[in-house]
C-alpha positions as semicolon CSV with decimal commas, in nm:
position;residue;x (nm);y (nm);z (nm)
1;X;-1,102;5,406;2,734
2;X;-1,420;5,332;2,924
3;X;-1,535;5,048;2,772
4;X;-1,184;4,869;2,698
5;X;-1,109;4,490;2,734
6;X;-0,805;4,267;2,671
7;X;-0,771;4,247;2,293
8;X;-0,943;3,981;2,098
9;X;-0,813;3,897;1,766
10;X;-1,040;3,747;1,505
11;X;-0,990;3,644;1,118
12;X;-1,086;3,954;0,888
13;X;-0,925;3,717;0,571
14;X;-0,726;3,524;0,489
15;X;-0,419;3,535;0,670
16;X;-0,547;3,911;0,825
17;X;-0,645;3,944;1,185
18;X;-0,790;4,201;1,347
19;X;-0,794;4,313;1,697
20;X;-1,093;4,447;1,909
21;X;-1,035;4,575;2,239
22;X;-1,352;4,769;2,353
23;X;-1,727;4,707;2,348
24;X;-1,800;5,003;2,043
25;X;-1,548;4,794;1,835
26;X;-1,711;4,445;1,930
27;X;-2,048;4,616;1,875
28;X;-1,914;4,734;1,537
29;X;-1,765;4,398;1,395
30;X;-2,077;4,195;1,517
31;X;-2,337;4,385;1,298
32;X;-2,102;4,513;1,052
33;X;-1,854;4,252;0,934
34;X;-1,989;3,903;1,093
35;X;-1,993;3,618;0,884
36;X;-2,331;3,604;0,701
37;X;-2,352;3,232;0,789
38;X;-2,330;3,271;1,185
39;X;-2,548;3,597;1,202
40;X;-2,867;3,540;1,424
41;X;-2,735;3,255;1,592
42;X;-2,800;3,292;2,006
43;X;-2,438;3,344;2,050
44;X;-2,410;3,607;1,803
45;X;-2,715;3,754;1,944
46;X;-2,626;3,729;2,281
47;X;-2,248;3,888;2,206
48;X;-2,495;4,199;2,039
49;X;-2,697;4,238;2,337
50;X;-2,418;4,219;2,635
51;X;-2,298;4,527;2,410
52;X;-2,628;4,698;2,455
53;X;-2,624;4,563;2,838
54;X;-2,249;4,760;2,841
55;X;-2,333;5,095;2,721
56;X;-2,630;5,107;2,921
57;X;-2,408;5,048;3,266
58;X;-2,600;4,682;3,289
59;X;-2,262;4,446;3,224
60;X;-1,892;4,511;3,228
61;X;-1,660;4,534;2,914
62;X;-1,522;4,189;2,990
63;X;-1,914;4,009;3,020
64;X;-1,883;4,140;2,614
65;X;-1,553;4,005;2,592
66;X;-1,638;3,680;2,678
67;X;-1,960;3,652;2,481
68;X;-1,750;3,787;2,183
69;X;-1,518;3,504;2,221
70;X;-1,787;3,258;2,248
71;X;-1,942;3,400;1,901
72;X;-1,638;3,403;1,732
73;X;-1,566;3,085;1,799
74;X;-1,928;2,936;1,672
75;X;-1,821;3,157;1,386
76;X;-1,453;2,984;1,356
77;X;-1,336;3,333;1,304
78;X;-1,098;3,351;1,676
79;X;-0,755;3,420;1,563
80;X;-0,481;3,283;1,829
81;X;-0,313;3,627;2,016
């Protein structure tokens, strides 16, 4: 896959991780299932816009993967591998 990255496993529940490995998925979790406390913040912003950056051919899939990890830890949501 194109936009791939090294997995990144964040809390979906309690006790239920999930795994993103590729910019559509990040893209996906940010605006779909983010915690409603941490939404708008600039790192949660920033993680949404390197996505943009990605698809357009402006950043590489691991510039989203670290901005993702950033977010989700602001968020407390970065479940250990």
């Amino acid at each position: 896959m194109k936009h791939a990255f090294r997995l990144v496993f964040v809390w979906e529940g309690v006790g239920a991780r999930r795994a993103i490995g590729d910019v559509l998925r990040a893209a996906e979790w940010l605006t779909d299932d983010w915690p409603a406390d941490f939404r708008g913040t600039k790192k949660h912003i920033a993680a949404m816009e390197m996505c943009v950056l990605e698809l357009e051919g402006e950043a590489l899939p691991d510039d989203v993967r670290h901005m993702f990890i950033e977010a989700a830890r602001e968020a407390d949501v970065l479940a250990a591998a």
